[in-house]
Steps between C-alpha positions, in 0.01 A plus 500: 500500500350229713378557822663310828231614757406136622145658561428418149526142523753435255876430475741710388532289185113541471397132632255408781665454822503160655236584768216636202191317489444185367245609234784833379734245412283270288331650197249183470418553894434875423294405148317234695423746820337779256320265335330388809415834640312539155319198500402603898363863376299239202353303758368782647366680217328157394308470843341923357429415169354133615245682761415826235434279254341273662259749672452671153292143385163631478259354669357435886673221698238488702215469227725202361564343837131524708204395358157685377327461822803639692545803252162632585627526902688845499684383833590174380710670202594756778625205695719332195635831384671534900582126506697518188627918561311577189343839685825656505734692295679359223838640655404395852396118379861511311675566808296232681586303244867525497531500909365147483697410193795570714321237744497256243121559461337520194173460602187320516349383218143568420401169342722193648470758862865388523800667511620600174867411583341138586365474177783634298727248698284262384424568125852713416757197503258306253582778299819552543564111431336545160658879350862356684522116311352706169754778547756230529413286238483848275943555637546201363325447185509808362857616609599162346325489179568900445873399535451211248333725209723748533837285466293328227373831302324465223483107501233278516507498916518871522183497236296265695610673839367849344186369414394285819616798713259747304217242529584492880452896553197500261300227642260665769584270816086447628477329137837279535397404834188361392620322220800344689243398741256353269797331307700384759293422783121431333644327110767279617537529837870605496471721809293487837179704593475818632621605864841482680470116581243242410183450646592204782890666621504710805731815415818449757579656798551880448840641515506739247142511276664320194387172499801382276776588738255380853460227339873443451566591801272244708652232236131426374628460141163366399369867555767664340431332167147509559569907550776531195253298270218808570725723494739438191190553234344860624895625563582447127184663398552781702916477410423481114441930421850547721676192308448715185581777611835427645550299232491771227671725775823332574526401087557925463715495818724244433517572110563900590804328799617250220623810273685666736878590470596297774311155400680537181823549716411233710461257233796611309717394807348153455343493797231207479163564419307349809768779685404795265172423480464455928736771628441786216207479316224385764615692772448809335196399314362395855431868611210589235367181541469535875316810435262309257453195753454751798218695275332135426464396845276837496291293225512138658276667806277627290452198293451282792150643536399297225693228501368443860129557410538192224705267712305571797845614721433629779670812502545865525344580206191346586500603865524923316199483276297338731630807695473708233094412422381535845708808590717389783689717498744401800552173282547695167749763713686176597530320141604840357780553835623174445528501118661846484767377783591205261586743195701704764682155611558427162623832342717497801621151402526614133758815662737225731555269167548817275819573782622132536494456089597870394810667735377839321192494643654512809644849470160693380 
């Protein structure tokens, strides 16, 4: 027998009442709001393992930092291991640490004597710029030509689609930057030096860090093909392992989609193919791939390291092994804080499209 008692919060005919909250009544709100408490409790947990592992490097920070003359003078080490909290306990310089993260503080770095948050400001949107336009350029192709080999299986497109897309995962991306740089740039001068602009443009007035979109924005279209022409050759180097991959990806998805019971229904009613192929078959082959393409962006950060180092970008990846070499560790903290906040960001992006595509996901 149902209960009555209004103290439970339900109706007699077991529905919300019109005063519930918001979030009770929508399943996506309530899938959405869990999913953000998680990716909270993550950001958290990345700010521990960032400073353990960090402070596990082995090493002296200030044997990398002061020089020979200055290592011999107890009380000047004495003095840089106070500046920099060094002298105290790991949990006490963690707490430290996190009070002024709160602050918005990261620190002071040990070799530009900035702050780090300066310098990540700085070196984090060139970045950004260059993993974002590759990670788009990898939705597009690869979603596209997975989609195109697998409605053409076992043709002469779906052959030729196989085998570029394993030679784009095998090729090791320091050695296909280099050639596409020494082809394209130094042979026939198809594509423009290294940098983000060339050598006589002033970058535009900074809005945001990308130069694509300030330059758009203060209309100085000379500078925004001057910045797309730099950037188009390192983004499909960098793009080319994750245009493989979601290539050979979405093939299985849509293939395993294109056998279900209801695509055969669906194209038994006569339905048109654009329909079935658009409202059926993608939209539930979308979910894996999301997965996939979430997991990639993981791999696009990584890669930019050495896509950077042979296009001379001026990025993050740079800024963190300079870090990494000299020991600074405020500045190596900060890379690793804001590259474990971007997986967060993007897992919890990964979660919101799994509940707009999916409605079952809602109700986990």
């Amino acid at each position: 027998m149902k209960s009555t008692d209004p103290s439970d919060g339900a109706t007699p005919e077991g529905r919300r009442p019109p005063g519930a909250r918001w979030w009770s009544r929508h399943p996506l709100m309530r899938f959405l709001a869990r999913r953000l408490a998680v990716s909270v409790l993550l950001a958290v947990g990345v700010t521990l393992v960032t400073f353990v592992l960090t402070n596990m490097v082995p090493g002296d920070p200030a044997t990398a930092n002061l020089g020979q003359q200055a290592l011999a003078n107890p009380a000047i080490v004495q003095q840089f291991r106070e500046e920099h909290g060094l002298d105290k306990p790991l949990p006490v310089q963690y707490a430290t640490y996190m009070g002024d993260l709160v602050r918005g503080d990261l620190g002071e770095s040990q070799q530009s004597h900035r702050p780090v948050a300066d310098d990540l400001r700085e070196f984090v949107p060139a970045t950004f710029e260059l993993a974002g336009t590759a990670l788009l350029v990898s939705l597009l192709l690869g979603v596209a030509f997975g989609v195109i080999a697998a409605l053409r299986r076992d043709r002469l497109v779906d052959q030729f689609l196989r085998v570029t897309s394993l030679a784009g995962v095998s090729v090791p991306t320091f050695w296909l930057a280099l050639l596409a740089f020494y082809l394209f740039f130094y042979k026939f001068g198809l594509a423009p030096g290294s940098g983000r602009l060339s050598p006589a443009m002033a970058p535009p007035p900074r809005t945001t860090g990308l130069y694509t979109v300030d330059a758009a924005l203060a209309g100085q279209w000379d500078v925004f093909a001057s910045a797309v022409g730099h950037l188009l050759l390192p983004a499909l180097v960098l793009a080319a392992y994750t245009i493989g991959l979601l290539t050979r990806f979405t093939r299985s998805a849509v293939l395993e989609v294109l056998g279900q019971d209801y695509v055969r229904a669906a194209r038994a009613k006569g339905l048109p193919g654009r329909t079935v192929l658009f409202r059926y078959t993608l939209r539930a082959a979308l979910v894996p791939v999301i997965t996939v393409a979430g997991l990639a962006f993981g791999s696009l950060l990584s890669g930019t390291v050495l896509v950077e180092a042979v296009y001379a970008w001026p990025g993050i990846g740079e800024y963190a092994y300079k870090s990494a070499t000299t020991l600074d560790l405020p500045a190596v903290m900060g890379v690793g804080l804001v590259v474990g906040v971007i997986y967060v960001v993007v897992n919890l992006v990964v979660d919101m499209l799994y509940g707009v595509i999916d409605p079952r996901v809602r109700h986990t």
